[in-house]
C-alpha positions as CSV (number, residue, x, y, z in Angstrom):
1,X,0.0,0.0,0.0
2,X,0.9,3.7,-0.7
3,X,2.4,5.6,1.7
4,X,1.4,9.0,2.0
5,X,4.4,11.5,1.9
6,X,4.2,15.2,1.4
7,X,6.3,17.2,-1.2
8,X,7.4,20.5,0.9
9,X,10.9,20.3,-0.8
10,X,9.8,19.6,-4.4
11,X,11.1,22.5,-6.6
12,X,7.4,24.0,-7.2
13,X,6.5,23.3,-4.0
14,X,9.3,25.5,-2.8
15,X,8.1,28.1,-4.7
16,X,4.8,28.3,-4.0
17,X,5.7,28.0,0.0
18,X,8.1,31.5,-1.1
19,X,4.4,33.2,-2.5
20,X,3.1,32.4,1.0
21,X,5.8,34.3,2.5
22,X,5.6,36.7,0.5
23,X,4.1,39.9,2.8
24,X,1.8,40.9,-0.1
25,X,0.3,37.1,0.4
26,X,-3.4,37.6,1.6
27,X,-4.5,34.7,3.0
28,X,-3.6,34.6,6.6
29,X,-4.8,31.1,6.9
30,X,-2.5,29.8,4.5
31,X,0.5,31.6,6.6
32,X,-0.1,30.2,9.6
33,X,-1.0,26.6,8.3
34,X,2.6,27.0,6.8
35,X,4.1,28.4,10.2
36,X,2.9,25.3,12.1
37,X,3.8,22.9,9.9
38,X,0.3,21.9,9.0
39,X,0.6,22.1,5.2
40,X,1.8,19.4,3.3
41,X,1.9,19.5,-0.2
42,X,2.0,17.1,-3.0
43,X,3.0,17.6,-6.5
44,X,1.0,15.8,-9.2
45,X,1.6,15.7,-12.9
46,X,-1.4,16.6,-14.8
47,X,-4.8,17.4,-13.5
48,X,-6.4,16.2,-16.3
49,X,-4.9,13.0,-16.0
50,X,-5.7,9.6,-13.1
51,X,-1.7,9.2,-13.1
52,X,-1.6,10.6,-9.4
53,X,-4.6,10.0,-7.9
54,X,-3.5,6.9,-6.2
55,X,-1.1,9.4,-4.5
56,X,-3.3,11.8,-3.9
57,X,-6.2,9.9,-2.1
58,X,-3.4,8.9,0.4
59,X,-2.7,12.2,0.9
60,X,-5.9,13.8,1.5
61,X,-6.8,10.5,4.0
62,X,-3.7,11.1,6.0
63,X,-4.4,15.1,6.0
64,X,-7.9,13.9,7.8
65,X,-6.3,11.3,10.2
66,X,-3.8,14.8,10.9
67,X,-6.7,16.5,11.5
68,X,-8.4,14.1,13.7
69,X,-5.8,13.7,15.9
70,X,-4.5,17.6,16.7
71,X,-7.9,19.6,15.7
72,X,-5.8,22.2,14.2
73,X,-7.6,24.7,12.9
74,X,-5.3,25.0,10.0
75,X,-4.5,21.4,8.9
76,X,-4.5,22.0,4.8
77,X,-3.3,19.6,1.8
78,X,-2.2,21.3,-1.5
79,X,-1.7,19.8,-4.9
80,X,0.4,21.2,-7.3
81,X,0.4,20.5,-11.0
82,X,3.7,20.2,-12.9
83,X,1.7,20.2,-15.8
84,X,0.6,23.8,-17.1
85,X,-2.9,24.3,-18.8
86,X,-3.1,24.8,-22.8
87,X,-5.1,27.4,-23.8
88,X,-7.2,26.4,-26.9
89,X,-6.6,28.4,-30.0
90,X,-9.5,29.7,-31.5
């Protein structure tokens, strides 16, 4: 069986932890889900394709069970998508 395991030092995961930080960031629950250490993020190919989502199921169980067990009023998962969207022509 899959073990869930978050991302937090994946390349894009690094940079989208930096636009958290960033003081023009808005969302303060974001910041302090990030603070705590109750963000863990998982970086997925394509969301258009099923290629991850045995890895992401995992994931968002284990961010429950995380949940259950600290109440945290923070406790978030993010996917990120390596893939970026096409824009049809037109």
């Amino acid at each position: 069986m899959y073990q869930p395991q978050s991302q937090n030092d994946h390349p894009l995961a690094r940079a989208f932890i930096a636009t958290i930080k960033d003081t023009a960031f808005p969302c303060v629950g974001a910041k302090s889900a990030l603070a705590k250490g109750q963000m863990d993020i998982i970086v997925a190919r394509d969301l258009r394709s099923a290629w991850d989502d045995l890895r992401i199921l995992p994931m968002l169980g284990d961010t429950v069970r995380k949940y259950h067990q600290d109440r945290a009023i923070f406790r978030t998962l993010v996917v990120l998508f390596e893939a970026r969207p096409t824009v049809p022509r037109t």
